[in-house]
MDAnalysis code that builds the backbone (N, CA, C; Angstrom):
import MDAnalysis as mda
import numpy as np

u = mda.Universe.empty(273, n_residues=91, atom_resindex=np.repeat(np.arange(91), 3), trajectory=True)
u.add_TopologyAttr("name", ["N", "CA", "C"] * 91)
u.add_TopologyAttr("resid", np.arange(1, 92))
u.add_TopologyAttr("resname", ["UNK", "UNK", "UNK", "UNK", "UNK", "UNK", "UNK", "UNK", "UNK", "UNK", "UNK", "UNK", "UNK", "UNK", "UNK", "UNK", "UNK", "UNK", "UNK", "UNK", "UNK", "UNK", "UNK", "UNK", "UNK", "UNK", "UNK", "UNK", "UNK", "UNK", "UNK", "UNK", "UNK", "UNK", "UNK", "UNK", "UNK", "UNK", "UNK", "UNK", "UNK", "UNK", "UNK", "UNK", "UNK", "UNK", "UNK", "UNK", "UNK", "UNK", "UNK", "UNK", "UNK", "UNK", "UNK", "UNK", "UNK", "UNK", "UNK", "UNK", "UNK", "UNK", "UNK", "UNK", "UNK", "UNK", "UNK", "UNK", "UNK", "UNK", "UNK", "UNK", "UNK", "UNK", "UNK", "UNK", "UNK", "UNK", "UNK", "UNK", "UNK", "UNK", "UNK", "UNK", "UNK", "UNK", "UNK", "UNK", "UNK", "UNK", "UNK"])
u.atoms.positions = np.array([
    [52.974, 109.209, 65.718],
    [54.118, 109.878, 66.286],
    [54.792, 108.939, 67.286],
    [55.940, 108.388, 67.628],
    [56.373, 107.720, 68.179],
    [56.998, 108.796, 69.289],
    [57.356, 107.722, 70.444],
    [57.578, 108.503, 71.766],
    [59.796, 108.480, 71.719],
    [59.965, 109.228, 72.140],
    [61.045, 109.602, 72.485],
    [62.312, 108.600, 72.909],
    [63.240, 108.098, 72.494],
    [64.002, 106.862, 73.209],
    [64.145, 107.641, 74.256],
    [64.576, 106.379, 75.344],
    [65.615, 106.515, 76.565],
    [66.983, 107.420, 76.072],
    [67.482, 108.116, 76.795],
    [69.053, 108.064, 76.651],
    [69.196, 106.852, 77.233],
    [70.419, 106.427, 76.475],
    [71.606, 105.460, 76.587],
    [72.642, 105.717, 77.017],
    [72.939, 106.727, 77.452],
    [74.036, 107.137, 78.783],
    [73.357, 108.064, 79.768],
    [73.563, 107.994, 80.989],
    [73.091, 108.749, 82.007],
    [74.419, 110.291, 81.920],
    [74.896, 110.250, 80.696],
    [76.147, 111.603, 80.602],
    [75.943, 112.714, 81.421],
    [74.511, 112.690, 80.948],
    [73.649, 113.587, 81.912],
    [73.661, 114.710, 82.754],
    [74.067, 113.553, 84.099],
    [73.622, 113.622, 84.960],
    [74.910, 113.469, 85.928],
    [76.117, 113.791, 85.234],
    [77.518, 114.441, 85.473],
    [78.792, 115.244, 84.459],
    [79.355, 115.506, 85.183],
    [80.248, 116.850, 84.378],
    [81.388, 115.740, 84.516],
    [82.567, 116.052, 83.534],
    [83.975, 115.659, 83.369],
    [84.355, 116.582, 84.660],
    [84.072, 117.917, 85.408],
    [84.664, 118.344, 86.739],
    [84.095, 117.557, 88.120],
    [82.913, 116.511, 87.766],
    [82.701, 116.004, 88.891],
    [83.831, 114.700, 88.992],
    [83.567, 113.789, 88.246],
    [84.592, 112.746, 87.533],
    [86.117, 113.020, 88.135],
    [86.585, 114.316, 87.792],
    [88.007, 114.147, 87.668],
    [87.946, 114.226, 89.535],
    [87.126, 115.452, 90.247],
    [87.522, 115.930, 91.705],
    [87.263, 114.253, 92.025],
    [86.532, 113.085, 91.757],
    [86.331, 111.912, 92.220],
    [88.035, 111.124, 92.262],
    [87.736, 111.316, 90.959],
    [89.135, 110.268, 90.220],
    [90.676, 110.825, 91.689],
    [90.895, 112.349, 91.493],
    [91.605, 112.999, 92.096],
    [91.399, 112.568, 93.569],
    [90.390, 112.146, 94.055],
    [90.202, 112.003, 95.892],
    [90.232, 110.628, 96.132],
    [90.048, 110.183, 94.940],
    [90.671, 108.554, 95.047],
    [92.024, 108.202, 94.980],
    [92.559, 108.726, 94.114],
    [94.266, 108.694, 93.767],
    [94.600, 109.420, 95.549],
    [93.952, 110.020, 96.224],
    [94.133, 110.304, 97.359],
    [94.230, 109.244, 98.530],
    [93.425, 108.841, 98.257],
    [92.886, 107.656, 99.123],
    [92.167, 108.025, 99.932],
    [91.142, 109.302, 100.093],
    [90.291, 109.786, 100.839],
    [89.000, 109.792, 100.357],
    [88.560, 108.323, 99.593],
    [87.129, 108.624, 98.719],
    [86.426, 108.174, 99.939],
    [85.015, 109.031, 100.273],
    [84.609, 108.619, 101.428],
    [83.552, 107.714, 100.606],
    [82.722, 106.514, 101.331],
    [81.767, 105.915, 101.147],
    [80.744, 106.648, 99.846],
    [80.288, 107.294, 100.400],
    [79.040, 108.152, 99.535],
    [79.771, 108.576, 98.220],
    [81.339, 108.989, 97.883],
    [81.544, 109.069, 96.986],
    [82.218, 108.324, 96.435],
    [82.395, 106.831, 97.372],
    [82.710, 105.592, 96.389],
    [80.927, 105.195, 95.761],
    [80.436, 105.102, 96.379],
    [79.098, 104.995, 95.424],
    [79.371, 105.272, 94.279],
    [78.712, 107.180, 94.493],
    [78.852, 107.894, 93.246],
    [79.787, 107.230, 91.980],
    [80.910, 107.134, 92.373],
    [82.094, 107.229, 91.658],
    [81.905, 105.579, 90.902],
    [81.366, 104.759, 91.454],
    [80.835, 103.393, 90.831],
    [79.522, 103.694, 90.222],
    [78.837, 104.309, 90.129],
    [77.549, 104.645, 89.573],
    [77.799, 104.837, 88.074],
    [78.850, 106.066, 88.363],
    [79.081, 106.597, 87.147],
    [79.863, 105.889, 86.323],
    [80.668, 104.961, 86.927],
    [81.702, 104.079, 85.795],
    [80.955, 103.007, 85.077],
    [79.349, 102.420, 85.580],
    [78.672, 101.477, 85.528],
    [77.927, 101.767, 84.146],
    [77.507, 103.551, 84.496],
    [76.513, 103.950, 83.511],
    [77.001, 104.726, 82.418],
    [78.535, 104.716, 82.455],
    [78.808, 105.986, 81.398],
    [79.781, 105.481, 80.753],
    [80.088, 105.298, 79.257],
    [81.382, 104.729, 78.567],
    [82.204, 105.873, 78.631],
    [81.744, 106.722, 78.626],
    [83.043, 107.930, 78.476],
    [83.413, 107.971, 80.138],
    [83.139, 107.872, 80.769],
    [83.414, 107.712, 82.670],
    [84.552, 106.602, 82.433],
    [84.122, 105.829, 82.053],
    [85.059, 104.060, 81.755],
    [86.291, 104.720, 81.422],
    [86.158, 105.046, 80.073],
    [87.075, 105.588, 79.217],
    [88.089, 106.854, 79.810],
    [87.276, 108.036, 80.954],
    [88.267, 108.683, 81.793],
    [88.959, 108.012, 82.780],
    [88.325, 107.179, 82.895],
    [89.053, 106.413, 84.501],
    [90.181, 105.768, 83.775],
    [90.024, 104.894, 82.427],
    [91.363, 104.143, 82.606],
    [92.388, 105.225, 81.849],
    [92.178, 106.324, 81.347],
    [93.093, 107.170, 80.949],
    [93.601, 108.078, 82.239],
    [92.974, 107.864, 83.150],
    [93.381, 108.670, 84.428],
    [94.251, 107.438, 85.203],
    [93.554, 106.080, 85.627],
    [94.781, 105.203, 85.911],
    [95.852, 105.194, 85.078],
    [95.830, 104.871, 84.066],
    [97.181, 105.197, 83.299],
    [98.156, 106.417, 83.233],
    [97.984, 107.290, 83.418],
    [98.318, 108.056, 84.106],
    [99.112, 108.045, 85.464],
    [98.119, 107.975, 86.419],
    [98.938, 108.027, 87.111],
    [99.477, 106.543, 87.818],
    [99.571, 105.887, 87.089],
    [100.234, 104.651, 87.462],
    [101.703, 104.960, 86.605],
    [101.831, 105.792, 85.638],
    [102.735, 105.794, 84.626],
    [103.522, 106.940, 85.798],
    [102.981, 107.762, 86.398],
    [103.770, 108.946, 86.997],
    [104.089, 108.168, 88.739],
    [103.268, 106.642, 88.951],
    [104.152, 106.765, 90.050],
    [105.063, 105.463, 89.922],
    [105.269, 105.257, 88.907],
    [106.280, 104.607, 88.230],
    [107.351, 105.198, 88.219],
    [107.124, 106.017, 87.580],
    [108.183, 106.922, 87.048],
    [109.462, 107.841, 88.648],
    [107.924, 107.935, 89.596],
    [108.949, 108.669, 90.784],
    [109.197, 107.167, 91.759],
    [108.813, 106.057, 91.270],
    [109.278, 104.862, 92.097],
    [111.107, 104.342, 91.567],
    [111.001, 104.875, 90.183],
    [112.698, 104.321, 89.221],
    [113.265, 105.591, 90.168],
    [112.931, 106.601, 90.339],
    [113.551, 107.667, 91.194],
    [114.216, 107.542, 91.924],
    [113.602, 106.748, 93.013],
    [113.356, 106.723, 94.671],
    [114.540, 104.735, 94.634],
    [114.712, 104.309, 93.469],
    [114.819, 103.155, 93.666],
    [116.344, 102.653, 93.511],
    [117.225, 102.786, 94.121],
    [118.393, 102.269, 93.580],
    [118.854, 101.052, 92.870],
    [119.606, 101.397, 91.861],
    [119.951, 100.445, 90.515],
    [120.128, 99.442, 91.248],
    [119.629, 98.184, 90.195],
    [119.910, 96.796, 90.757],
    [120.495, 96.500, 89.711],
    [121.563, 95.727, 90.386],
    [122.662, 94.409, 89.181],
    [121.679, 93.838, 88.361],
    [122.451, 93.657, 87.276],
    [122.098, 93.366, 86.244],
    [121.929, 91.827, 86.381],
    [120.643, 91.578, 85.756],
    [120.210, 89.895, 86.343],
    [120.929, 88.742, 86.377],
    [122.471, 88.499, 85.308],
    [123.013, 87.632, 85.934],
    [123.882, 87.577, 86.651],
    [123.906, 88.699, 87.530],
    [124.589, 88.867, 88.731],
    [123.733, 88.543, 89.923],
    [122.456, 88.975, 89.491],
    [121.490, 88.505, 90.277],
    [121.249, 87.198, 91.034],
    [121.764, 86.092, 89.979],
    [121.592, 84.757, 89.908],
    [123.109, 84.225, 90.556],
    [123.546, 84.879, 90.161],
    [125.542, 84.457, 90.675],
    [125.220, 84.572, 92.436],
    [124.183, 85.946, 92.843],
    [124.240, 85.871, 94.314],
    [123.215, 84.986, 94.593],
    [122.634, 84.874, 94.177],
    [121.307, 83.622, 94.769],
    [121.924, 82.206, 95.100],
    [123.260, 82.189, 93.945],
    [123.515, 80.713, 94.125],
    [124.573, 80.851, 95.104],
    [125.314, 81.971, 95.348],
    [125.867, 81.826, 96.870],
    [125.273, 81.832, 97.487],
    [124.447, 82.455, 97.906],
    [123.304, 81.983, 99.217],
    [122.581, 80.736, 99.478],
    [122.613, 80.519, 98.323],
    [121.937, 78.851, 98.060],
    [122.710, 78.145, 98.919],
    [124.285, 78.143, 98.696],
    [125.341, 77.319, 98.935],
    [125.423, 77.761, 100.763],
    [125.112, 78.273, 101.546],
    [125.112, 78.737, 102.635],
    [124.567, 77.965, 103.559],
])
């Protein structure tokens, strides 16, 4: 009778609701120590952790993109860009 493998993911030994309240208090910028640990533990030991995190950065890198074109007033079109550089150049 052979003995039992290891698991090969610690999946375990967290929920997709612990993960996200992490992911969520980081996008905060309030991850305290103990749950920057955690929150590296789990990205170390879990492909599906990996796999939420960069679908959660993407995310919200895509949404604060999106309210940065918002917030950002239009810039001239680049070779106008260059027309003022070279007056200033000339200064």
């Amino acid at each position: 009778m052979s003995e039992p493998s290891a698991p090969t993911s610690s999946r375990d030994d967290w929920s997709p609701d612990e993960l996200a309240a992490l992911l969520n208090t980081l996008a905060d910028g309030s991850l305290s120590e103990r749950e920057q640990r955690r929150l590296g533990h789990l990205l170390q030991q879990s492909k599906a952790a990996r796999q939420a995190f960069r679908e959660f950065a993407a995310l919200h890198a895509g949404l604060y993109y999106d309210y940065a074109t918002l917030l950002t007033p239009s810039l001239p079109p680049p070779d106008e860009l260059s027309d003022e550089s070279a007056g200033l150049a000339r200064l």
